[in-house]
C-alpha positions in Angstrom: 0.0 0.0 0.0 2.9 2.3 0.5 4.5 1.9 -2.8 1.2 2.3 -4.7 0.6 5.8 -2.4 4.2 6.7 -3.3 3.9 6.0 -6.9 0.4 7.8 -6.9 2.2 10.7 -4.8 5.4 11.2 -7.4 3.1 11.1 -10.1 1.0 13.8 -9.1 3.8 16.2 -7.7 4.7 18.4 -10.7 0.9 19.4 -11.3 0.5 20.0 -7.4 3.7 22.2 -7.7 2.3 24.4 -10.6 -1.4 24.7 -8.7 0.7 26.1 -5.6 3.4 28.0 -7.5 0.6 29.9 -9.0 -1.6 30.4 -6.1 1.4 31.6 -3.6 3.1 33.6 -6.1 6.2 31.5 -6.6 9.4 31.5 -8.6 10.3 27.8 -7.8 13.8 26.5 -8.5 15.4 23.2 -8.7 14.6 21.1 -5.7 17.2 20.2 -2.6 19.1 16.9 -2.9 16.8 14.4 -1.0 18.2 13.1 2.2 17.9 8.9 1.7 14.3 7.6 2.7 13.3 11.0 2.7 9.5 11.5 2.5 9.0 15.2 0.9 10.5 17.0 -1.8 11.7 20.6 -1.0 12.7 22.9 -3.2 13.8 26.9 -2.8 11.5 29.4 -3.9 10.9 33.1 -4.3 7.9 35.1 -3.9 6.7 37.8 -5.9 8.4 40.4 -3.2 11.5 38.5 -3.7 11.5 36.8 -0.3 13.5 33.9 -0.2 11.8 31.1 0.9 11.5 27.2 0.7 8.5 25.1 -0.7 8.1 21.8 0.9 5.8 18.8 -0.1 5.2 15.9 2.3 3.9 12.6 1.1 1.4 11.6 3.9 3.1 9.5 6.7 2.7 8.7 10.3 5.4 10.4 11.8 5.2 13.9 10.0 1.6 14.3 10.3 1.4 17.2 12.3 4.4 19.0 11.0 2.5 22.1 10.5 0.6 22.4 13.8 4.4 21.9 15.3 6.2 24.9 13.6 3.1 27.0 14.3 3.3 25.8 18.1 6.8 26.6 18.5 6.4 29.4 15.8 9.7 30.2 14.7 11.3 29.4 18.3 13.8 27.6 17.8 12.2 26.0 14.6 11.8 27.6 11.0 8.7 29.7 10.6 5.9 28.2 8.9 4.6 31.2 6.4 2.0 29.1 4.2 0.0 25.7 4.3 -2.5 23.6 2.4 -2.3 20.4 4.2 -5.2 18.9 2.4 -2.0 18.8 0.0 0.7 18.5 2.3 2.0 21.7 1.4 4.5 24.1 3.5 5.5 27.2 2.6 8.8 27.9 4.8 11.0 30.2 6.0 14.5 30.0 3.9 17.4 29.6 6.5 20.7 31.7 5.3 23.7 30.7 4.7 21.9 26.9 5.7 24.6 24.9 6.2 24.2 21.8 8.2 25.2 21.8 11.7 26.5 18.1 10.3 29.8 20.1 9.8 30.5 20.7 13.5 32.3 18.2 15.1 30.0 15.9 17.0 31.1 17.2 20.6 30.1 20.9 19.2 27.3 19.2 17.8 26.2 17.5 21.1 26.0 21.1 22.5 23.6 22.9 19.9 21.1 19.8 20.3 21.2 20.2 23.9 20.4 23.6 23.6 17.7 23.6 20.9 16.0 20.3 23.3 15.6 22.9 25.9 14.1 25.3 23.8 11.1 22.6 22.4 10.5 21.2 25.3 7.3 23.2 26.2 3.9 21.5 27.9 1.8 20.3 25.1 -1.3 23.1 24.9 -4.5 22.3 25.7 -6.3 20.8 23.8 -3.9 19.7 21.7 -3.6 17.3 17.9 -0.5 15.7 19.1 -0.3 12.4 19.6 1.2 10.5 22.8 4.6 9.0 22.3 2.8 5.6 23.0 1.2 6.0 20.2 4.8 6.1 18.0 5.9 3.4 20.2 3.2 1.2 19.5 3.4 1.6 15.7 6.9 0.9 15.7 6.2 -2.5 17.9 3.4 -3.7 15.4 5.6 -3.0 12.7 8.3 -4.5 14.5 6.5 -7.8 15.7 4.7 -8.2 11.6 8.6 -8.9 10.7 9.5 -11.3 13.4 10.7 -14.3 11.1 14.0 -11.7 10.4 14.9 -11.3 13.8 18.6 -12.2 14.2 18.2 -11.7 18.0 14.6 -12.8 19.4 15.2 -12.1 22.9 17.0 -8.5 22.2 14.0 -7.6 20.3 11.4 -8.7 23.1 13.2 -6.8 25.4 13.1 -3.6 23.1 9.0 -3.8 22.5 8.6 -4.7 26.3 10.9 -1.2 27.0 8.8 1.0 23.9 5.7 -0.7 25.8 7.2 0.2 29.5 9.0 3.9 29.0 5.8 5.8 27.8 3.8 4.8 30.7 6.8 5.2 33.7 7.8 9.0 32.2 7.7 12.0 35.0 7.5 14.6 32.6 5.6 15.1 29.1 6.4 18.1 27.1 6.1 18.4 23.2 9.0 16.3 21.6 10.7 16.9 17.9 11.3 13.6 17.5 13.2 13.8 14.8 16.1 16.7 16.0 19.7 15.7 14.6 22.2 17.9 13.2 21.0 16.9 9.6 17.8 19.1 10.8 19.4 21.9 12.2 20.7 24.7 9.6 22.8 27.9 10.8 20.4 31.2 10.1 21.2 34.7 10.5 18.1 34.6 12.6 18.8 33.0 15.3 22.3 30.9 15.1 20.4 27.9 14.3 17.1 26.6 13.3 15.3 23.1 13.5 13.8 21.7 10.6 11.6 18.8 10.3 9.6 18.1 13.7 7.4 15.4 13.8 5.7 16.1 17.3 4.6 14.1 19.8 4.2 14.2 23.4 5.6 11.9 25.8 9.1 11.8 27.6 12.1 14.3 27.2 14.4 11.5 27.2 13.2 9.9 23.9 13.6 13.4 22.1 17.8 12.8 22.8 17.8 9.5 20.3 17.5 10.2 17.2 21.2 12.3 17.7 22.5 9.3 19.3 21.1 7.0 16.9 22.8 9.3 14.2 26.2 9.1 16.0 26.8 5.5 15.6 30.6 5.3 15.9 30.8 7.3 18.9 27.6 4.9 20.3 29.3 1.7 19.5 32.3 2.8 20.7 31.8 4.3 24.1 28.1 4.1 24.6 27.7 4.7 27.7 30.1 8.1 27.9 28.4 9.6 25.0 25.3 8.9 26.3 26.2 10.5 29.9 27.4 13.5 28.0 24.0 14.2 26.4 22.4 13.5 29.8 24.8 16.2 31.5 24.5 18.5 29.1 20.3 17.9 29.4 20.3 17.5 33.5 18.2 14.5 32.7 18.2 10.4 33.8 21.1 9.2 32.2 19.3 5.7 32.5 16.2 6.7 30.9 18.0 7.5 27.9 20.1 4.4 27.8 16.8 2.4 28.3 15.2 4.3 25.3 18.1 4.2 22.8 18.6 0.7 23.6 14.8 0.3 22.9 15.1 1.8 19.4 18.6 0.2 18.7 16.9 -3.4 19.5 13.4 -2.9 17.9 12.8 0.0 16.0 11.8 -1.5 12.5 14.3 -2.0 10.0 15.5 -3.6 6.4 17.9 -5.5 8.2 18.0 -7.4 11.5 21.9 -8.0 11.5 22.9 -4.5 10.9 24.8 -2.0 13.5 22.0 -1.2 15.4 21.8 -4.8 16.5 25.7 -4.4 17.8 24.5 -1.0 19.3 21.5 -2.7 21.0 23.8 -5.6 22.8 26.3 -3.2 24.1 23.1 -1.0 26.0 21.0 -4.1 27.2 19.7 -3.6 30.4 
């Protein structure tokens, strides 16, 4: 069903670019280079006034589905400004971040400090009512997804322990504020606004410790090297439970689904079991 969606999606992209082109006033250029598995094309743009800005289209899936609501939430604070949206379309029309460079050019302990600081920032009590979803709810797809692939497992009993922990740690956290979800230094670009910006939240609500992962998770060397030092300098830097992150990037390392069972993250999930 994905594929088919995807197919249907591409297909339908230059015509859906044209209709918003036109209706926002847009000169739009050749699109970014795609990050692999991405799911959105984005592409810089200028308005009529001669604004730079970016024009981003998301194929519908479930982690991104409340993109919008989460840049107007946090509404430029650390995060890009959201200027424009038809999300009937999965349309974004964004702030442009200048110069843009990745914060993927800083050395990972200089890197490990702007996430820090940018968590801080995001973490904010979910308003009420709110469209975000509970962490759980992440956790839960992940774990169905997860358990549907079972005959791959390379290690049964490391994966059980992963879907009882992404079953456990939503359910035992202290503290809920709005998560990113998605923050690593691939989606944080230096601005003249502010010294840097998050791109790309996927929001939920649910534990501050989960929202330190996805960094971890995209420092693999430094994890499989000396996992738990790297995860104690996230935690010092965060003044939060250096065991709750442990448990949850252990969690994601052991069951997050995945192409294949025997790849690092399996090496990475042995070294952090409980």
């Amino acid at each position: 069903m994905f594929e088919i969606t995807r197919k249907k999606w591409l297909e339908n992209l230059p015509d859906l670019v044209d209709q918003l082109a036109r209706r926002w006033g847009l000169t739009v250029l050749p699109p970014f280079e795609a990050e692999p598995g991405s799911c959105s094309w984005v592409a810089p743009a200028v308005r009529k006034d001669g604004v730079a800005v970016v024009l981003k289209m998301a194929m519908p899936h479930f982690e991104g589905m409340h993109e919008a609501e989460g840049l107007r939430f946090w509404n430029g604070d650390p995060t890009i400004r959201l200027l424009e949206t038809d999300q009937t379309l999965g349309a974004m029309l964004l702030e442009r971040c200048k110069p843009g460079t990745s914060l993927r050019i800083e050395a990972e302990a200089d890197q490990d400090r702007v996430i820090a600081g940018l968590l801080r920032r995001l973490w904010r009590p979910p308003p009420t009512p709110t469209v975000f979803r509970p962490l759980s709810v992440l956790a839960e797809y992940w774990s169905n997804e997860t358990l549907a692939d079972a005959a791959r497992w390379t290690d049964k009993g490391l994966v059980r322990e992963g879907l009882r922990l992404f079953e456990e740690l939503p359910q035992t956290a202290q503290t809920q504020v709005v998560l990113a979800t998605d923050l690593h230094a691939g989606n944080v670009l230096r601005s003249r606004r502010m010294p840097w910006l998050v791109i790309d939240p996927k929001p939920f609500v649910g534990d501050p410790a989960y929202d330190v992962t996805q960094h971890l998770l995209n420092c693999r060397s430094r994890l499989a090297a000396d996992g738990d030092n790297t995860i104690r300098r996230l935690a010092d830097l965060l003044s939060i439970d250096h065991e709750r992150i442990r448990l949850w990037t252990f969690a994601r390392a052991a069951a997050e689904p995945r192409d294949d069972w025997a790849d690092d993250l399996t090496t990475i999930a042995s070294a952090l079991s409980p």
